[in-house]
C-alpha positions as CSV (number, residue, x, y, z in Angstrom):
1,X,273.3,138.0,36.6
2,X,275.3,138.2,34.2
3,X,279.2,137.1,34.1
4,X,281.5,138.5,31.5
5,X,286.2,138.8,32.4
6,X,287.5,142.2,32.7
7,X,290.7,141.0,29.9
8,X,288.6,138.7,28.0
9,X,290.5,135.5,29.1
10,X,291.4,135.2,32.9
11,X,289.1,135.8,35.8
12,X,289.7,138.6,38.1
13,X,292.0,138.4,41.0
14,X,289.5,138.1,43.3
15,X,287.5,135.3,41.8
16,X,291.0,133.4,41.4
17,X,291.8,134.0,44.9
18,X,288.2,132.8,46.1
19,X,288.9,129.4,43.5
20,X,291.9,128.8,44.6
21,X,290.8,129.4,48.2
22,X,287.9,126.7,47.7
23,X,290.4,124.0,45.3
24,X,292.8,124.2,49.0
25,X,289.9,123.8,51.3
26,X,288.1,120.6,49.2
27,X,291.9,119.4,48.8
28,X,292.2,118.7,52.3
29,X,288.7,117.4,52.7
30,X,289.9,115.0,50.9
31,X,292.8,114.1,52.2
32,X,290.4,114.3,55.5
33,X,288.4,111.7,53.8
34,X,290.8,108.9,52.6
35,X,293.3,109.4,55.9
36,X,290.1,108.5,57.3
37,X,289.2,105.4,55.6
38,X,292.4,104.1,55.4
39,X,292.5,103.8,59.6
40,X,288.9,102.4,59.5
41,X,290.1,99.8,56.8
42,X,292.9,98.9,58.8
43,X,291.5,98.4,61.8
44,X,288.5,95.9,60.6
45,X,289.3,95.2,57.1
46,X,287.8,91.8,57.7
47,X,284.6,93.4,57.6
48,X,284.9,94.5,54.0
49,X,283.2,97.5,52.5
50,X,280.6,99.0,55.8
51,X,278.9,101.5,54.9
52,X,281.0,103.8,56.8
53,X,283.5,103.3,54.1
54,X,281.5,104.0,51.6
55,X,280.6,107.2,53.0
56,X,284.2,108.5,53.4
57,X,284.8,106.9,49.7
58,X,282.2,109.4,48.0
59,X,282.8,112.0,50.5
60,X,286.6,112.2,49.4
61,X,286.1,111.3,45.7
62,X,283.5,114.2,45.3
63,X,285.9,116.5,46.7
64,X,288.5,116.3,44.8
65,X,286.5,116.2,42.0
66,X,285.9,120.3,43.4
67,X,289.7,120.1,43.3
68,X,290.1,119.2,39.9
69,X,287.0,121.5,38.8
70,X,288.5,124.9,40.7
71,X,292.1,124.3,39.0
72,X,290.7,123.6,35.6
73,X,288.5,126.8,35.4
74,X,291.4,129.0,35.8
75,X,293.3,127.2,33.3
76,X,290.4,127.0,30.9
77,X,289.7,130.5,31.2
78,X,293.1,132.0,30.8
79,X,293.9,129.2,27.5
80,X,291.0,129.2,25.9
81,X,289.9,125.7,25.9
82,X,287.1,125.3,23.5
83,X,286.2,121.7,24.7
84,X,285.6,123.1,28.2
85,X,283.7,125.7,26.5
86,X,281.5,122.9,25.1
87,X,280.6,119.9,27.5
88,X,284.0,119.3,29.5
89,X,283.5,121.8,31.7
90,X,279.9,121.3,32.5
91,X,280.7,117.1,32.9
92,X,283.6,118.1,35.5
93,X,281.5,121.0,37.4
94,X,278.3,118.3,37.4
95,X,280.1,115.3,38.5
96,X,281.3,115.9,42.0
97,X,278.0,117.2,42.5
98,X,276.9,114.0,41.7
99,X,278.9,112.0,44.1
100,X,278.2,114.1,46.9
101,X,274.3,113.8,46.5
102,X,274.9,110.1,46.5
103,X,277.0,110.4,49.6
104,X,274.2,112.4,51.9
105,X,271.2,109.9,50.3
106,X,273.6,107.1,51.6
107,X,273.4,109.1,54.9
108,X,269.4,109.4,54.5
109,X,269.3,105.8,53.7
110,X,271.3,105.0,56.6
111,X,268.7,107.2,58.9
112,X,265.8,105.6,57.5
113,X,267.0,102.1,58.2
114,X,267.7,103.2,61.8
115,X,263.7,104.2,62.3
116,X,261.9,101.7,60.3
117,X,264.2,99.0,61.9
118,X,262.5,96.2,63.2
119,X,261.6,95.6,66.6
120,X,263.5,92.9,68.5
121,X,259.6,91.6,70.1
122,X,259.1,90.2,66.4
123,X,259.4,86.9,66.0
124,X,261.8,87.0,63.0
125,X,263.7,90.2,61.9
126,X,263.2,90.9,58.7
127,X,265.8,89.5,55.7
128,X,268.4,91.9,55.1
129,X,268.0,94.3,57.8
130,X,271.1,96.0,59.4
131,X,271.2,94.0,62.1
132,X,271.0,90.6,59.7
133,X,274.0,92.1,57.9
134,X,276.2,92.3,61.3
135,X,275.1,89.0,62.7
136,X,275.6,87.3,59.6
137,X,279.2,88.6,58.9
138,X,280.5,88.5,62.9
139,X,278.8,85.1,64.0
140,X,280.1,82.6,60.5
141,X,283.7,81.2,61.5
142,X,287.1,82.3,61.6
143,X,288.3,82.8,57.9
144,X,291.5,82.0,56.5
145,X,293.5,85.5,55.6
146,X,293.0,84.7,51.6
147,X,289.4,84.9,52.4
148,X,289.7,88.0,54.0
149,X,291.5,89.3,51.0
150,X,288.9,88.3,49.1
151,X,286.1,90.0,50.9
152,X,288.1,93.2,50.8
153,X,288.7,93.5,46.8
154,X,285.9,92.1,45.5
155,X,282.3,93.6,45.5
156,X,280.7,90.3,45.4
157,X,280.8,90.1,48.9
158,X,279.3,93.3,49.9
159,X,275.6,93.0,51.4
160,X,273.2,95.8,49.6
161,X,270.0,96.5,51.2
162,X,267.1,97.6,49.3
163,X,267.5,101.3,50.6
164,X,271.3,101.1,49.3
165,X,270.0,100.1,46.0
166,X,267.7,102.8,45.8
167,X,270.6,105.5,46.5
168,X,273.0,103.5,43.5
169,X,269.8,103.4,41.2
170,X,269.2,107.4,41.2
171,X,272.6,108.2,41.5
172,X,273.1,106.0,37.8
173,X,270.2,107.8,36.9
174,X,271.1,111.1,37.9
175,X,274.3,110.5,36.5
176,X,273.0,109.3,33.0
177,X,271.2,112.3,32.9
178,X,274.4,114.6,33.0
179,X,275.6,112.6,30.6
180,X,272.7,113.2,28.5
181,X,272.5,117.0,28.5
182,X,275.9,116.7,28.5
183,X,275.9,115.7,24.5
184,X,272.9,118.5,24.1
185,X,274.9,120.7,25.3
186,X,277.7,119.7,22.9
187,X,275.3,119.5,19.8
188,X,274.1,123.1,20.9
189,X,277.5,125.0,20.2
190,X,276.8,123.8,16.6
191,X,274.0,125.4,14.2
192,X,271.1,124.2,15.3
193,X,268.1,125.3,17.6
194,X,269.4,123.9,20.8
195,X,271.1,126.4,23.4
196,X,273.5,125.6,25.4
197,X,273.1,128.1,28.1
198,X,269.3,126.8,28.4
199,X,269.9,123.4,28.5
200,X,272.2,124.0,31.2
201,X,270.1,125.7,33.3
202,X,267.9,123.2,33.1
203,X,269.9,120.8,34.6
204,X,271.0,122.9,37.0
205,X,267.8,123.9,38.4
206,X,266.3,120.3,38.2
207,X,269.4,119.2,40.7
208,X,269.1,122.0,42.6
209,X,265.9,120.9,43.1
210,X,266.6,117.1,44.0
211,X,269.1,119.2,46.6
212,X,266.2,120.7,47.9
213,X,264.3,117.6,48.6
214,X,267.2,115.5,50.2
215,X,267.6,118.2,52.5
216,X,264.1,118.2,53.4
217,X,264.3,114.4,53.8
218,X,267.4,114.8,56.1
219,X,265.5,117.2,58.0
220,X,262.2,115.0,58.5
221,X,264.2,111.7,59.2
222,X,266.9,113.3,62.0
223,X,263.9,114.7,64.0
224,X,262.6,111.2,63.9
225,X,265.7,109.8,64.9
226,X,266.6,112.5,67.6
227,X,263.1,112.1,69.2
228,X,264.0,108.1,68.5
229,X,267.2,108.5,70.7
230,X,265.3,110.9,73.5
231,X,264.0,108.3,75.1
232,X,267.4,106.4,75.7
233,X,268.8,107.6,78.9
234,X,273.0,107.1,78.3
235,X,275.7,109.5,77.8
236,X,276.3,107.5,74.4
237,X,272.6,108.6,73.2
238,X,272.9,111.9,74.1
239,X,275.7,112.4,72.4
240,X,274.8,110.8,69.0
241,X,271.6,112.6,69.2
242,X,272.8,115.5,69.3
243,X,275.0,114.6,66.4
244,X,271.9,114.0,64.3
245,X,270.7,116.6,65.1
246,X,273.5,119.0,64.0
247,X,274.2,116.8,61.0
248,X,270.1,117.6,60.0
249,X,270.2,121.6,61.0
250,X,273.5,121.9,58.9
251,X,272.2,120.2,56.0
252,X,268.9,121.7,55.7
253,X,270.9,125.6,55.9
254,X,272.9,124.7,53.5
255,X,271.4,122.8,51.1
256,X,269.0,125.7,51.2
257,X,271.0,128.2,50.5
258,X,273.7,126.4,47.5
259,X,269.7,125.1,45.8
260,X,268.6,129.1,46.1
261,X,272.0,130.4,44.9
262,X,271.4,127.5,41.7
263,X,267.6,128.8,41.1
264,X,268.2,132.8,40.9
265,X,272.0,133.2,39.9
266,X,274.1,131.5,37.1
267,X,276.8,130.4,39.3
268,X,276.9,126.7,38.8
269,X,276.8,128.0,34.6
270,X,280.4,130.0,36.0
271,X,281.9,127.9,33.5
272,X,280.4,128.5,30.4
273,X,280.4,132.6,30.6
274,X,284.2,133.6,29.5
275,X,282.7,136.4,27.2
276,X,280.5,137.9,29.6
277,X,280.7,140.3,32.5
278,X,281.9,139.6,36.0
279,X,281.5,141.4,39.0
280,X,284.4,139.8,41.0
281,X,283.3,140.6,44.7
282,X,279.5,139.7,44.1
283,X,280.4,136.4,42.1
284,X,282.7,135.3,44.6
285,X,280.5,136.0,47.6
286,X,277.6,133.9,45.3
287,X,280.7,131.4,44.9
288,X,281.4,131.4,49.0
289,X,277.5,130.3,49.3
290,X,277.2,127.8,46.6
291,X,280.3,125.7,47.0
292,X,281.7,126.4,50.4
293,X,278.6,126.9,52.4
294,X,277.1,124.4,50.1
295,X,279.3,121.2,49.8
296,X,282.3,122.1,51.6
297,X,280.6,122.5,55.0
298,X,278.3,119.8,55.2
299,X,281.3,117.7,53.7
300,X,283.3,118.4,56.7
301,X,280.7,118.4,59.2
302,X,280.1,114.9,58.2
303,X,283.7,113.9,59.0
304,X,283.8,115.7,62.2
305,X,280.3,113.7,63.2
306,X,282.2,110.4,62.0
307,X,285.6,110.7,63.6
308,X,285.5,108.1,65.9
309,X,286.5,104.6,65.1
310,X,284.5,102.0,64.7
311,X,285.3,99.0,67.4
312,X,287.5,96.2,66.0
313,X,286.1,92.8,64.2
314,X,287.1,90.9,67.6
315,X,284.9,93.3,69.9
316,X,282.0,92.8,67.6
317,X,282.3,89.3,67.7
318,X,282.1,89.1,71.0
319,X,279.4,91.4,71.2
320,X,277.6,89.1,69.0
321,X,278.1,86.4,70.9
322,X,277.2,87.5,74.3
323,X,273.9,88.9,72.7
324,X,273.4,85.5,71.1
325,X,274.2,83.8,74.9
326,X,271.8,86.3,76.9
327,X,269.0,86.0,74.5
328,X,268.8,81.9,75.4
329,X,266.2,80.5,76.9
330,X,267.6,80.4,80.2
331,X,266.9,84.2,81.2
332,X,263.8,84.4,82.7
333,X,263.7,87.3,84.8
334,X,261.6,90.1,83.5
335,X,262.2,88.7,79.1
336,X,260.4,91.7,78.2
337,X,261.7,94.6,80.1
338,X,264.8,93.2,79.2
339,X,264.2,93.0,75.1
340,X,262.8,96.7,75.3
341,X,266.2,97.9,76.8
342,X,268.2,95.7,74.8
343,X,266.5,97.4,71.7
344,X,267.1,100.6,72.8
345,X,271.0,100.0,73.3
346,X,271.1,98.5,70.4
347,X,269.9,101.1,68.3
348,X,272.1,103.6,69.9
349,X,275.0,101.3,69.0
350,X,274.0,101.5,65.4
351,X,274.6,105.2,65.3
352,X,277.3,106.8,62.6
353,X,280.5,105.4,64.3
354,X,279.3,101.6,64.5
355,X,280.4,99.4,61.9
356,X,277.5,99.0,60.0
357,X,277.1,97.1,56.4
358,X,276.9,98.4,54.1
C-alpha cells in the first residue's frame, strides 16, 4: 500500500486521533513500568539490579520511546522536517523497537534458565547459575549502607549470566545495525544509487523477522516450562503456570500479527511517506495491529504477569538459610524424596515475581 496526506503536510484526523490514541496508551505503560520498579527498588534495593528490574527498565524505556515517536510524527508531518524525512525519523521509529525485543529475549532468557537449570541431585551446581547468583548475594554478611549504595549505582556489581550476555550482545548488534542503515538511508536522499525507501524495507522486514523467531522461541520454551510446572501440585504452580502460559499464547498472536503487518504493508515506513496517499481508516486499523496489538499488549500483559512484589532481602535470607540448615547432614529420613520435592518448590519459587539476578 501506498501512503500519500490528503493536504500535503498533516495526516488526516483519523490517523491523528489513532497516534495520539497510541502516544496516551504507551505513556502510561510507562508510567506502569517505572511506578513499578521504583516499589521493587525500594523494597530490596540491597539486591541491586535483579533481573526483574531490568525487565520493567526496558519495558518502560521502549515505551516511551512509542511516546516520543507518535508525538513527533505529527509534528514532523505538519512542519516539514527534512531531517526526519531523512534518518531521524526512521532512528526514533527503530529504537523502541529495539529495546522491547531486548526486553522479551531477557524474558526468553529467563525461561530458558528455568528449564535447563541444574538439578539439585548434582553434586555441584553449575558456576553462575540462578540459583549461584541468589545464594551468593543473600548468604555473604551484613553490609554496611555505603556498600549497599554502592551495589545499587554501580554496574560492577551486577552478576551476568552467559544467557544475559547473549541478549546484550544481539541487542548491540541489532542496534548497530539500525545505526548502520540508518546512515544508508541518509546517503540515499542524496544523488546516488541507494534508495531510501528500499533500504528501509529491508530493515524492516529483517526485524520483523527476528520478531518472528523470538515469538516462536517464547512459544517453544513456555510449553516446556508449563509442562515443567504440571507436575508441581501447589496453588503457587498453578498459578505461575498458567501465567506462562498466557505470557507465551499472547506473545506468539501478536508477534504474529505486528511481523505480518511489517512483511505485506509499509506501516513501520509510516514515516517516510508524507507525499504519498493515505487511506486514513485502513492505515490506522494497519496502525491498531502493528503497534497496539503488537507492542502495546504484550507490554502490558507483562506487567500484569509481574505485579506482584518480590519478597524483601530479609525473607530471602532467611530462606537461604533455612535451606542451607535442612540440607545438613543431619536429615536422614527419606534425602532423596526430600531433594526431588525441594527442587520442584524451588523452581516454582523462581517464577517471574521472585527476586531473581539478574
Amino acid at each position: 500500500m501506498m501512503f500519500q496526506l490528503n493536504d500535503g503536510s498533516c495526516y488526516p484526523k483519523a490517523l491523528v486521533a489513532v497516534n495520539v490514541a497510541l502516544a496516551c496508551i504507551d505513556g502510561g505503560i510507562a508510567v506502569l513500568a517505572f511506578y513499578q520498579l521504583i516499589r521493587i527498588h525500594s523494597r530490596n534495593s540491597q539486591l541491586g539490579w535483579t533481573r526483574q528490574k531490568a525487565l520493567y527498565l526496558m519495558i518502560g524505556s521502549s515505551n516511551v520511546g512509542y511516546f516520543v515517536y507518535f508525538v513527533l510524527i505529527l509534528v514532523a508531518a505538519c512542519k516539514g522536517w527534512l531531517c526526519w524525512l531523512h534518518s531521524c525519523g526512521f532512528i526514533v521509529m527503530a529504537c523502541p523497537k529495539i529495546l522491547f525485543l531486548a526486553a522479551f529475549l531477557l524474558l526468553l532468557s529467563f525461561w530458558v534458565d528455568l528449564c535447563h537449570q541444574p538439578s539439585d541431585e548434582d553434586d555441584e551446581v553449575e558456576e553462575g547459575s540462578p540459583r549461584v547468583a541468589l545464594l551468593e548475594r543473600t548468604s555473604s554478611k551484613p553490609r554496611s549502607n555505603a556498600d549497599s549504595r554502592r551495589r545499587c549505582c554501580s554496574f560492577r556489581s551486577m552478576h551476568v549470566g552467559s544467557r544475559q550476555k547473549v541478549v546484550i550482545l544481539v541487542t548491540a548488534l541489532v542496534f548497530v545495525l539500525m545505526m548502520v542503515f540508518a546512515v544508508l538511508i541518509w546517503i540515499g536522499m542524496g544523488r546516488n544509487p541507494i534508495d531510501s525507501s528500499v533500504v528501509t524495507r529491508v530493515y524492516v522486514d529483517l526485524f520483523a523477522i527476528v520478531i518472528l523467531l523470538l515469538g516462536g522461541a517464547l512459544t517453544c520454551y513456555g510449553l516446556l516450562l508449563f509442562l515443567k510446572m504440571s507436575k508441581v501440585r501447589s496453588e503457587r504452580a498453578s498459578s505461575e503456570m498458567w501465567k506462562v502460559a498466557g505470557l507465551a499464547i499472547v506473545s506468539v498472536i501478536c508477534f504474529t500479527s505486528s511481523a505480518c503487518v511489517a512483511l505485506f504493508t509499509d506501516i513501520p515506513m509510516l514515516y517516510h511517506w508524507h507525499q504519498q496517499q493515505v487511506n486514513g481508516v485502513y492505515t490506522s486499523l494497519l496502525l491498531i495491529l502493528y503497534y497496539f496489538i503488537g507492542s502495546s499488549v504484550p507490554s502490558a500483559f507483562v506487567l500484569w504477569v509481574m505485579r506482584e512484589l518480590p519478597p524483601s532481602i530479609a525473607i530471602s535470607i532467611q530462606e537461604s538459610r533455612t535451606i542451607s540448615f535442612i540440607t545438613d547432614s543431619s536429615v536422614t529420613v527419606h534425602p532423596q524424596r526430600w531433594t526431588a520435592a525441594a527442587s520442584l518448590q524451588n523452581q516454582v519459587q523462581m517464577l517471574l515475581p521472585s527476586p531473581l539476578l539478574f
